[in-house]
C-alpha positions, 0 to 999 in steps of 0.5 A, spaced: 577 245 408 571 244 403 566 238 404 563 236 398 555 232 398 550 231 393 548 236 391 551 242 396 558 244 398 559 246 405 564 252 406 569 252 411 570 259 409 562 262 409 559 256 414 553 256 410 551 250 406 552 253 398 549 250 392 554 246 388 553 251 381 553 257 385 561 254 387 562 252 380 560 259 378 565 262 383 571 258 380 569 259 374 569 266 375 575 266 380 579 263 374 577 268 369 580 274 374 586 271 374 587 270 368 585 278 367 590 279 372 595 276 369 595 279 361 593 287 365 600 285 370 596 288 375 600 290 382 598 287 388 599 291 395 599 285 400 599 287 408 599 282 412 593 276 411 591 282 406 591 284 399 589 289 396 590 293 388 594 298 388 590 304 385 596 307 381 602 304 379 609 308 377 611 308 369 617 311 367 616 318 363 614 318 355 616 325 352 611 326 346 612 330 339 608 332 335 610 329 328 612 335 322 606 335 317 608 332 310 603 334 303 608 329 300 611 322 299 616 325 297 617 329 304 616 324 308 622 320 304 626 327 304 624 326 312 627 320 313 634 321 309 635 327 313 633 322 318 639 317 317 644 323 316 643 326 322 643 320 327 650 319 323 653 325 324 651 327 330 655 323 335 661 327 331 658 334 334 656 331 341 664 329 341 666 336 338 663 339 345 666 335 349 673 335 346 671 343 347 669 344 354 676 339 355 680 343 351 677 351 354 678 346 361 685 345 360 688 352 357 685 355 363 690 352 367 695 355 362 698 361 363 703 362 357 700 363 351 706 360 347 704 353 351 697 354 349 698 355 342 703 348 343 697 344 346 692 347 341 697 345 335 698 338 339 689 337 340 688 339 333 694 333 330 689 328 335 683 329 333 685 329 325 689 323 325 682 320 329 677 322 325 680 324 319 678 317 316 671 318 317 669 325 317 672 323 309 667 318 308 661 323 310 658 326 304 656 333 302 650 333 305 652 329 311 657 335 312 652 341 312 649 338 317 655 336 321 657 344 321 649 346 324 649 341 330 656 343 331 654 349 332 648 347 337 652 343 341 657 348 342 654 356 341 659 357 336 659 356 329 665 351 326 668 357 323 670 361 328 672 354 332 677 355 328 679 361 328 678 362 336 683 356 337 688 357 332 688 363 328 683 367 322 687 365 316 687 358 317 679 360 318 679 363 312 682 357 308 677 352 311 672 356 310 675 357 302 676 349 302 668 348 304 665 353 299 669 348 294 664 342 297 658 348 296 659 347 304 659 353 310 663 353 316 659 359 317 653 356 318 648 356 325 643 353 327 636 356 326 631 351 327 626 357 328 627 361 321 630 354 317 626 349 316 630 343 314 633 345 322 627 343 324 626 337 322 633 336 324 631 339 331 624 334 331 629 328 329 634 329 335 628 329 340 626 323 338 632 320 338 633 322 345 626 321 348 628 313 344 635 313 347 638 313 340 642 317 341 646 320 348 642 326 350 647 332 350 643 339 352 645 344 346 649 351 347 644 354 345 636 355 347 630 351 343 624 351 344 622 345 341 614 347 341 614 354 339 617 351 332 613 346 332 607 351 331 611 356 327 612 350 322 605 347 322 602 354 322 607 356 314 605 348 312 597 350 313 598 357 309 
């Protein structure tokens, strides 16, 4: 209860006589602290009658990237179409991982071999009539880079893909057929000796880290930071 005179407020809190612009001062104050409160979206631990601030409050992890270093413009925008390529492909390497790892989990419960080869036959007729349609729409460049990350997220290159699962002349002609698109189905991934690799590396982790793309791990080891100082110490030179 506050009981109001002329010029002093009796507090039933304190028990003493207050002057009135002390009190106006402490409203005024206390109003402006809520307030605070209220933008900073402060935490408060409340135990019994009490309340108190909560001296550290949880978040959730934020991972940091050092950006590549660019001299240019026009490597900032070679950056962002290599950007849109892989975000649009690599969805297709993640899938070609996991039809992998199903497809090693399932001939491992083969014994004939003829029953493997029939079961590969039968995989293979699945994937081309699913993505056939869109991996034809995939221009060059976005096809060199589909052929990398697959390589990532299986261990092995694209070209040995085929020629482990089915056979090495089929192998041989894809690989001819590629070299007429000026594509390799030869070709690693190497972010530590190959620059657009790379950059490549730098957008995945972004994209992970943003929740653009689904983080699958990589078949291989990287070492996101070691390339990053590699890189930055040939971009000085």
């Amino acid at each position: 209860m506050v009981f109001l005179c002329r010029k002093y407020v009796m507090c039933d809190f304190s028990m003493r006589v207050v002057p009135k612009s002390c009190l106006l001062f402490f409203l005024f104050s206390s109003f402006g602290f809520l307030q605070l409160v209220a933008q900073e979206d402060y935490k408060i631990r409340i135990a019994g009658q009490d309340s108190t601030f909560v001296d550290a409050i949880s978040l959730d992890e934020v991972e940091l990237f050092s950006q590549p270093r660019f001299k240019s413009r026009e490597e900032w925008n070679r950056y962002y179409v290599i950007r849109k390529r892989v975000l649009k492909v690599y969805p297709y390497a993640e899938m070609a991982a996991n039809r992998l790892d199903s497809l090693d989990n399932r001939l491992n419960q083969i014994n004939r071999k003829s029953k493997k080869k029939a079961y590969t036959r039968k995989l293979e007729k699945f994937l081309a009539e699913e993505l056939t349609a869109d991996l034809k729409k995939l221009t060059r460049s976005e096809g060199r880079i589909l052929i990398r990350l697959v390589y990532r997220q299986t261990g092995i290159s694209a070209f040995n893909v085929v020629k482990e699962y089915r056979n090495g002349l089929r192998a041989f002609l894809y690989q001819t057929t590629a070299r007429l698109f000026e594509m390799s189905l030869k070709r690693i991934y190497d972010p530590y000796e190959e620059y657009e690799d790379y950059l490549i590396e730098n957008i995945l982790q972004i994209g992970f880290s943003q929740g653009v793309i689904n983080s699958q791990k990589a078949a291989i080891s990287i070492d996101y930071q070691k390339c990053y100082e590699k890189w930055s110490l040939a971009k000085k030179d």
